[in-house]
N, C-alpha and C positions, 0 to 999 in steps of 0.2 A: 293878344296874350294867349298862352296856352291853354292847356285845359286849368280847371277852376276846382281848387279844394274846397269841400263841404264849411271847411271856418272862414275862407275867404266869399263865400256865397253870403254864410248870415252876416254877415259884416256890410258887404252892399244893400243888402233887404233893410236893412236895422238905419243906416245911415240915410235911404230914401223914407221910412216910417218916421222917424225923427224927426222930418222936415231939414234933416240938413241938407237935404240934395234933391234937386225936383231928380224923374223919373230921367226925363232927356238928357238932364244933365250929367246923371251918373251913370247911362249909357254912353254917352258923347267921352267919358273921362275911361273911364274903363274900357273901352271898345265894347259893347255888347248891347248885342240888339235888343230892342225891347220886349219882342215876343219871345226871348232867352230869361230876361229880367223877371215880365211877368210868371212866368212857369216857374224861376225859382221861387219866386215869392208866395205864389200857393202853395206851392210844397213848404214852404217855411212854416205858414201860418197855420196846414193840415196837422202838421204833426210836433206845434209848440205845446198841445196838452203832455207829448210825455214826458215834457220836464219834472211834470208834479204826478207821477207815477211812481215807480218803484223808489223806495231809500236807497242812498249807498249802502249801506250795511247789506242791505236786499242782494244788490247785484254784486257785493263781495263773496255771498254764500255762495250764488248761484256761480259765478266765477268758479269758487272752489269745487262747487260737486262735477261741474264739466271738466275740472281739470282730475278730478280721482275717476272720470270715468274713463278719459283717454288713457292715465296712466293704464287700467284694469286690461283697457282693448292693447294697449302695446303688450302688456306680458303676456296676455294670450295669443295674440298675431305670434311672441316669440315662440312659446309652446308649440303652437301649432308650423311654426317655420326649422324647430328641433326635430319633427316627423320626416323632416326631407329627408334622413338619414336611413331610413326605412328602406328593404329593399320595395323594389319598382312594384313588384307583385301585392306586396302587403299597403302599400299606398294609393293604389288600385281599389283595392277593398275596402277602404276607408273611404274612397270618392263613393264608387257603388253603394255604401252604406248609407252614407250623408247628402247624394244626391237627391231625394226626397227632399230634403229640409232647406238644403240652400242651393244659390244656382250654382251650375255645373262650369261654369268659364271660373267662378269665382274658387272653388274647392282646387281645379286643377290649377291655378296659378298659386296659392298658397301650398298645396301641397306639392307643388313641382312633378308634375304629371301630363304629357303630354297628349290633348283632347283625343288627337288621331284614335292614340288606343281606347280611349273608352267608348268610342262606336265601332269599333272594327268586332267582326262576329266570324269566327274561323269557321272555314267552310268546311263543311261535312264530306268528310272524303273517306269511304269506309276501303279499309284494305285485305277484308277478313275474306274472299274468295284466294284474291292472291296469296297472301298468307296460308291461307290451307293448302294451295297447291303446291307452297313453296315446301311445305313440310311433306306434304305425299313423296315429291321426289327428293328430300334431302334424304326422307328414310329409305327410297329405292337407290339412290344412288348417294353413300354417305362420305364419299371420298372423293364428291365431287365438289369445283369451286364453285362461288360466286359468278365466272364469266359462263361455264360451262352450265350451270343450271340458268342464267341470264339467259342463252342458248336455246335451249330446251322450253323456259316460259317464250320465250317470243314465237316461238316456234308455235306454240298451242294457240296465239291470241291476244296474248297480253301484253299491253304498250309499258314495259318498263324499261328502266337502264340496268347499265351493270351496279354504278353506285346506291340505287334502292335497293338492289336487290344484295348486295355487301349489307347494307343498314338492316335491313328486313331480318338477315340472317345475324346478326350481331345481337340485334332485340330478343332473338329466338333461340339463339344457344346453339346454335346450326354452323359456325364457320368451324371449317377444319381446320384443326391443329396444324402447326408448320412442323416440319420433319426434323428432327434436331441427326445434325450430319455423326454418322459412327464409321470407328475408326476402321478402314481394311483387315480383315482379320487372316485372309486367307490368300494364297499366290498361287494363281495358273501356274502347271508347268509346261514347259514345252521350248522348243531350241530355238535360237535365235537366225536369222538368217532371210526365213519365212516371210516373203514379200506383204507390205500390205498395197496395196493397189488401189486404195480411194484415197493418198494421201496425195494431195492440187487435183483431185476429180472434180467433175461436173456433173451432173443428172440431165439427163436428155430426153430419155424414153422410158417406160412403164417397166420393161423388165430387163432392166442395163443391170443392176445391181439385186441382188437378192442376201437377206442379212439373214444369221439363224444365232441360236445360243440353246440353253439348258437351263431349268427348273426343275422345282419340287410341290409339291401338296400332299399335307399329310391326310391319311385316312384313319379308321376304322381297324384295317388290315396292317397301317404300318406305311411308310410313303412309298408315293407314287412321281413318277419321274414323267417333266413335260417337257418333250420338242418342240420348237418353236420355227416358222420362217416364214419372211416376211420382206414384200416389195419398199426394198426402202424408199420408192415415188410417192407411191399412193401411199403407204402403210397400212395397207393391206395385209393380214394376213394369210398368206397361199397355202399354210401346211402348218399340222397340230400330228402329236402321236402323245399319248402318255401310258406308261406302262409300267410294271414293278422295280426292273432293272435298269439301271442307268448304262448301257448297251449301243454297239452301231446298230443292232438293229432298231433301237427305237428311232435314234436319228434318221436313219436310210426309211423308215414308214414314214414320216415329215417329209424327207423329200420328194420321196415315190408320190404321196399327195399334191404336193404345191408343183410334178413337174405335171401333172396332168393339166394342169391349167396353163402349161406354159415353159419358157427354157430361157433361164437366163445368161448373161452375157459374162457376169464376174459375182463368185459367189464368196461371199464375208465371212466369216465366224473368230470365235477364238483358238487358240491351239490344244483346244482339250482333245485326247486318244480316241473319241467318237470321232471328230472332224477330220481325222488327222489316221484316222485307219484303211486298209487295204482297200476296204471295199466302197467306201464310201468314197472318196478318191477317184475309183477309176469309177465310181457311175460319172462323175459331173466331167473326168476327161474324154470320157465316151463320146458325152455330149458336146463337144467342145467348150466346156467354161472353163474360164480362166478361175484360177484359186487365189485365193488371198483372206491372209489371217492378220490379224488384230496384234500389236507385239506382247511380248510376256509381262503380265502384269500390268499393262494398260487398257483397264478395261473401259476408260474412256473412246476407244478406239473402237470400239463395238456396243459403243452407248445410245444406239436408236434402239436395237433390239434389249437392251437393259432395260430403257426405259418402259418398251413394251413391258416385260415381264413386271416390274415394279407394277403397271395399271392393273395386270392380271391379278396381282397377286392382293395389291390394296383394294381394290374397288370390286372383286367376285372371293376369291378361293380365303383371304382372311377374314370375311365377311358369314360362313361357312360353314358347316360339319361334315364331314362326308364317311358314308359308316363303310364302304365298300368301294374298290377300283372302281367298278362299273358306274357306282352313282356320281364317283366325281369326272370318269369320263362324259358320262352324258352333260353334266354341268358344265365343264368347261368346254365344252363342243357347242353349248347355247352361245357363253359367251363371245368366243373365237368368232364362228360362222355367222350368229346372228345381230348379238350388242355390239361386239367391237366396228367389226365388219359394217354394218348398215346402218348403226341405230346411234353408238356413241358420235357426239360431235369432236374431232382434232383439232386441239388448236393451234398445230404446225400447216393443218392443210384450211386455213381460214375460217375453222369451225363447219367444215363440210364431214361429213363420214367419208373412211377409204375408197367406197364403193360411188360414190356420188362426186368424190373429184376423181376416179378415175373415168368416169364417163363424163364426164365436163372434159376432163383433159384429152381424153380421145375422138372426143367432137370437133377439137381443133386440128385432128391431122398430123402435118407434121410439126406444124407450129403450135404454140401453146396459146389456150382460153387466157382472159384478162387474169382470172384470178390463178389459173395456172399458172401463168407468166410470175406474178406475185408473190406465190409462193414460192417457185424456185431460186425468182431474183433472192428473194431474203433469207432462203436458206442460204445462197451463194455458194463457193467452191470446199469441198468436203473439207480439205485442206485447214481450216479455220477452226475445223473441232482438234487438227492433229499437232500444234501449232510446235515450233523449234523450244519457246518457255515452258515447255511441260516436263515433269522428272524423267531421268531416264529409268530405262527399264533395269533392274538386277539382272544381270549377266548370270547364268549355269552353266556348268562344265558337263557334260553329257557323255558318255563311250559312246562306239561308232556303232557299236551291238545293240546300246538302245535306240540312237536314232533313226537305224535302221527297222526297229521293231515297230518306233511311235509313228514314223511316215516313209515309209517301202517304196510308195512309188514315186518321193518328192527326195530330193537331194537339198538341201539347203541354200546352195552357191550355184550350182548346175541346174538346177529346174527338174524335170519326171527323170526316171532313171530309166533305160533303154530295155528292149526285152532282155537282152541276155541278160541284163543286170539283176532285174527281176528276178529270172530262172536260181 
């Protein structure tokens, strides 16, 4: 037979006491061995005194208060299973609190709290050198981003990415504002006809193309007018002039600069009356470079040196007071020659300064360094800034007395005009 209920045990004990069944017998009938039998039987006989123990009534009370004690422990277990709605942090607190008084497996399975966290201890990672240095140069350079002061810390030392250094500056009140776009207020003049010559170009060599434009910075005095020009490879700038009048000869001082260092092959600007007058003109035909202008009113089309002047003007000259010509000459002569030039990182030229990929790039000769190569690949063909989906230009109607006035020695449709033409 199977296993044996405690009522069917005293029932074979009782029936061998009685003498109605020898011992063997009521093994041999029930299957059960004797050394089974005997062992019930002293346990029968050990524990027949507690018949005459407690009253019923006794064990009805005691019944009762075990049963109002469970009730008591469920509406608490409920209470304390109503906490789970707590956030994670505040239930936390309560384990921490109550961990002293009961075990810690038991608080976090009532309180729905996962052990992990209550031993984990964040590691002390202090960020306050980086942090101050972040802030030295957010106030030295405060128009600058996240990638370019990324840049700049790595460059000193420090193992960060660009994404802490985003968060860093997020926490600290340090990200630049994004530039909200305003509308053209103002139109180049100048005649239509005027070749541009980097539209399907290519970049080859260090002084295939030379770009220029025009600016301002106010003084003290009243403003001051800045020429500008610049290798559009490297982006380097080769030549600054700033001076009271906005004049060829400020422009012609820019370039009598930038040719000292050098003579380029096709020179860029817009069609403004400096770029576009006698004398300035026949310096760069002198020299043999080809000309080429920007069409009217597309100043996308002359948007590397725009953007130059956009970094002059946000990151140095509005940053600024300047009581006299002279002191904003000397100031933006630091920036030009020394910040732009050496010290700012580009991040058209892989984050290198103009001076540092241009001697990377001239270390490879005729062929380009890896990151040279890199560079150019992903500028790719000029072409892609000039593209067919862009507005056209407004059309002006000009007499032949002004055009002849605004560029003497360029013909529109013809090309230079011949001596006698000139005379």
């Amino acid at each position: 037979m199977g296993k044996w209920t405690a009522k069917e045990k005293a029932r074979i004990v009782l029936e061998v006491l009685s003498g109605g069944r020898t011992v063997t017998d009521a093994c041999r009938t029930y299957g059960v061995s004797e050394s089974v039998y005997y062992r019930w039987q002293r346990k029968f006989l050990d524990d027949a005194h507690l018949v005459f123990g407690a009253t019923c009534k006794e064990q009805e009370a005691r019944i009762h208060e075990l049963e109002r004690l469970v009730g008591q422990m469920a509406l608490e277990l409920e209470v304390l299973k109503n906490l789970q709605h707590l956030p994670a942090k505040e239930r936390r607190g309560l384990v921490n609190a109550l961990r002293g008084s009961y075990p810690l497996c038991l608080l976090a399975r009532v309180l729905d709290v996962p052990r992990s966290s209550l031993y984990y201890r964040k590691k002390a990672r202090s960020d306050e050198p980086l942090r101050e240095r972040l802030r030295v140069l957010a106030r030295t350079w405060p128009r600058y981003g996240y990638r370019r002061l990324g840049v700049l810390l790595r460059g000193e030392g420090f193992s960060v990415g660009d994404k802490k250094v985003r968060a860093l500056m997020r926490q600290e009140g340090l990200l630049v504002p994004r530039q909200v776009a305003k509308p053209r207020t103002t139109l180049s003049l100048g005649e239509a006809g005027i070749p541009n010559r980097l539209k399907g170009f290519r970049l080859t060599r260090v002084n295939q193309v030379w770009v220029a434009d025009l600016s301002y910075a106010r003084t003290g005095e009243g403003f001051a007018y800045l020429a500008l020009v610049m290798n559009l490879l490297t982006r380097r700038v080769v030549g600054f002039a700033l001076g009271p009048r906005i004049t060829e000869h400020l422009t012609l001082s820019a370039l009598d600069m930038a040719l000292e260092g050098g003579r380029p092959e096709i020179h860029h600007s817009d069609q403004g009356v400096q770029y576009t007058s006698r004398r300035y003109v026949a310096r760069l035909l002198e020299l043999g470079v080809a000309l080429s202008y920007a069409g009217v009113g597309r100043a996308w089309e002359n948007g590397h040196v725009e953007r130059l002047i956009r970094t002059v003007k946000e990151e140095w000259v509005d940053l600024r007071e300047y009581g006299s010509l002279a002191e904003a000459r000397a100031s933006i002569e630091s920036l030009v020659l020394d910040v732009y030039n050496r010290k700012r990182p580009h991040s058209a030229l892989g984050y290198l300064t103009p001076e540092a990929f241009a001697e990377k790039f001239s270390e490879g000769g005729e062929g380009l360094t890896e990151i040279g190569r890199k560079v150019v690949q992903n500028r790719g063909a000029l072409h892609n800034l000039f593209h067919t989906g862009l507005p056209k230009a407004r059309k002006t109607c000009r007499p032949k007395a002004y055009l002849l006035w605004r560029c003497p020695l360029w013909h529109p449709a013809r090309g230079p005009y011949s001596a006698s033409e000139q005379a």
